[in-house]
N, C-alpha and C positions, 0 to 999 in steps of 0.2 A: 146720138148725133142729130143736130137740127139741119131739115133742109133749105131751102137756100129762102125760101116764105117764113118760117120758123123763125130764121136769122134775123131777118129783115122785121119782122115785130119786136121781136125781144128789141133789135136795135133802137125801133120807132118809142117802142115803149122810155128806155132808155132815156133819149132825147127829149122827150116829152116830159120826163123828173125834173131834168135837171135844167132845161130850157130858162125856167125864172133865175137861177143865179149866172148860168153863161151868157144872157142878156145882162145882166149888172157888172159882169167883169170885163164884157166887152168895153162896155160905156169906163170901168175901171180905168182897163187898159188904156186904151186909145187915150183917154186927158192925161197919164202917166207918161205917153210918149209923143205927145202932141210938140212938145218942144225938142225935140230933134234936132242938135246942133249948137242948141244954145249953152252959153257959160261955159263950152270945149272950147281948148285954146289948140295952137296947134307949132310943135317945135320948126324955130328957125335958126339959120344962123350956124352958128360954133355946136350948137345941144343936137341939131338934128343929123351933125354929120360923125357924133359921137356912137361907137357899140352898145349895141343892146344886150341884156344881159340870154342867155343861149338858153332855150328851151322854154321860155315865156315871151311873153311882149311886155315891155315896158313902158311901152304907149300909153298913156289914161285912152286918150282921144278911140283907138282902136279897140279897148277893152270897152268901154261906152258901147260902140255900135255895137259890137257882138252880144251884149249884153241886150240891147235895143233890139235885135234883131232878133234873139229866142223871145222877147216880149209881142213882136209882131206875128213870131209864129204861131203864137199862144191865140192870139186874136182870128189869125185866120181860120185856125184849126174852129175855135167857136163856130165861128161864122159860119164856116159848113155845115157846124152842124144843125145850126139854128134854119139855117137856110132848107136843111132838107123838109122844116115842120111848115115853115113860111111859104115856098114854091107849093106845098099842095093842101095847103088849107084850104083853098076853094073847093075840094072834093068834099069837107062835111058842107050840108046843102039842108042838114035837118035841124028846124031851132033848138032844142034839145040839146044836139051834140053839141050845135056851137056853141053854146051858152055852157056847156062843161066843158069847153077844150078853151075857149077863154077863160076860165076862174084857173085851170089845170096851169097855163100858160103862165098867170100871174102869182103861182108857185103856192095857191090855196091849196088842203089837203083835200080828201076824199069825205070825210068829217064836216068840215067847213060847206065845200060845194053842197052835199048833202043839205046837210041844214040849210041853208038857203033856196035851194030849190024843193024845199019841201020833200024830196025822197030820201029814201033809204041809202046806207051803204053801199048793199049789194048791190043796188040800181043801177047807183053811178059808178061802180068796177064794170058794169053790163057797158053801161054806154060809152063808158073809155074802150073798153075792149073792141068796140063797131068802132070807134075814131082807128083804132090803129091799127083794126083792120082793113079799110077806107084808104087809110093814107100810108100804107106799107104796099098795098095793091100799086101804088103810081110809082114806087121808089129806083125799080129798076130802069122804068124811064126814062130815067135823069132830069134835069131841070124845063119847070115850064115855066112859061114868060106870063107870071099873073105878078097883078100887083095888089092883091086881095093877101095883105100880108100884115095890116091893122084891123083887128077888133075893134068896135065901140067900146069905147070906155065907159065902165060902171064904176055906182059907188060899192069899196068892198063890205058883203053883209057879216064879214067874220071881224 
């Protein structure tokens, strides 16, 4: 059984994988559901005071938003998770890490980062494992109000 530190890394670690596509499916989302409302028409008249068929909705209009709405839960849920990597990235402080936790970020391997910074493998497992050490330490927390939540963008060497 992991204790509540234990949890809290594996989590961090977790987050950290998968951070470069739940950023892309955010930005996904969101233009997927940016039009909200549009081309739904909505019944009047004689059609809206007619029976629905029992135990569905035959609404388009209502099946839309519901549908819209597990799409926006999809988005938030990212967001927190992304959020928990973004609120304390200020705590690496070392160039090193940050320079692996940005390539890590933008979903390069362990392979790639490597190679480009001139080390080894194991090196950068070493120096991912202090990142999420570092940033699993703040998580209990909860949220801090930094806005150190953009890297400098490079060019990528892989």
């Amino acid at each position: 059984m992991f204790t509540l530190k234990e949890a809290a890394s594996k989590q961090i670690e977790s987050i950290l994988k998968d951070y470069h596509w739940r950023m892309k499916s955010i930005k996904v989302l969101r233009d997927s559901v940016k039009d909200v409302g549009k081309e739904l028409t909505s019944q009047y008249g004689d059609a809206a005071g007619m029976p629905k068929a029992q135990g569905t909705t035959s609404d388009p209009v209502y099946r839309e938003i519901v549908r819209r709405e597990r799409r926006y839960s999809i988005i938030r849920k990212y967001e927190a998770k992304v959020s928990v990597i973004q609120d304390r990235m200020h705590v690496i402080t070392d160039e090193r890490e940050g320079e692996v936790l940005h390539w890590l970020l933008e979903g390069k391997s362990y392979r790639c980062i490597a190679m480009h910074m001139g080390l080894s493998h194991t090196q950068i497992g070493r120096i991912i494992e202090s990142i999420i050490k570092k940033i699993s330490k703040n998580v209990p927390n909860g949220t801090d109000d930094t806005n150190d939540t953009e890297l400098l963008k490079h060019k990528s060497a892989c």
